[in-house]
N, C-alpha and C positions, 0 to 999 in steps of 0.2 A: 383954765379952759383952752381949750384949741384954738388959735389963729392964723389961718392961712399966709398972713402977712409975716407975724413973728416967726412963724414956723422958717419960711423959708429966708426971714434975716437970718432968725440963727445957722441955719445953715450954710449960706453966704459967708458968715463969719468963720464957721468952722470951729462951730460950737459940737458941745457934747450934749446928743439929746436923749430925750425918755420920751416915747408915746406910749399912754396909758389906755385901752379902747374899754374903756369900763362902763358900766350900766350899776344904774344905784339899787336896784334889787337883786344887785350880784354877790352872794356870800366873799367868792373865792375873790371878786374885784375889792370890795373891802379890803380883806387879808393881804391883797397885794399893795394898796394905799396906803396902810401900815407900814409895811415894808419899804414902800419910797419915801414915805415922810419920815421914814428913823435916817435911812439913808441921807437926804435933804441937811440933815444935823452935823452930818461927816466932813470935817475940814476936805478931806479930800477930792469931796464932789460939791463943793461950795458951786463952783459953776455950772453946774449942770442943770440944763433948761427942760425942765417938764412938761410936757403939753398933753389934758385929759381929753379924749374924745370920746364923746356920749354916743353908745351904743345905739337907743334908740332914737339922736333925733341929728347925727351925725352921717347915715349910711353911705354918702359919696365919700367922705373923706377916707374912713376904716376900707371901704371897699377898694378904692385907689391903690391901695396897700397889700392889695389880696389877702385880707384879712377876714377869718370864719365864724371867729366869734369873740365875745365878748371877752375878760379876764386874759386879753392878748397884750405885751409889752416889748416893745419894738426899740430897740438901740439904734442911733445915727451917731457917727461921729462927719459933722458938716452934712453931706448930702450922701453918704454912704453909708448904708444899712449894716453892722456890724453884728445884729443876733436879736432875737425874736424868743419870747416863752410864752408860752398858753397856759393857762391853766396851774403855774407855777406858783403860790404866795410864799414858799420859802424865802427865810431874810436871805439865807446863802446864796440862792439860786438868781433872786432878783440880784443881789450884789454882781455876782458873776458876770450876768449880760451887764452891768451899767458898768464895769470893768472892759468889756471889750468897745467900750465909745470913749472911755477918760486915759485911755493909753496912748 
């Protein structure tokens, strides 16, 4: 789950992040939860710091982000936004943006 506090350690530190803006009656957020959690398994993104943000009961934080809607996935690498998908639950796709934070 999201924490404004970790959130912004990890970025201090200059961590590789995942924000997930998911909603639990979301088909395509499921499919993409999938996708990160196969991911999560990959030696290569062992470090990489996840943080879910609940659609409906998060709206300041997803909104901060200029974010439209739900099943949205936001890469940071430290405090710099590296790539966003919507709508996207391909394994390949979601790999792709969590590639442009662990480079």
């Amino acid at each position: 789950a999201y924490d404004e506090a970790a959130f912004k350690a990890a970025q201090g530190a200059g961590n590789s992040i995942l924000v997930h803006v998911t909603a639990p009656w979301c088909p395509t957020c499921k499919a993409q939860e999938a996708a990160v959690d196969e991911l999560g398994k990959k030696p290569d993104y062992a470090n990489l710091k996840v943080f879910r943000v609940d659609f409906d009961s998060q709206k300041p934080v997803w909104t901060a982000w200029k974010v439209n809607s739900q099943s949205t996935i936001i890469a940071f690498k430290g405090a710099s936004e590296t790539g966003r998908i919507v709508g996207q639950s391909k394994p390949d796709a979601v790999e792709a943006l969590v590639k442009t934070a662990v480079k």
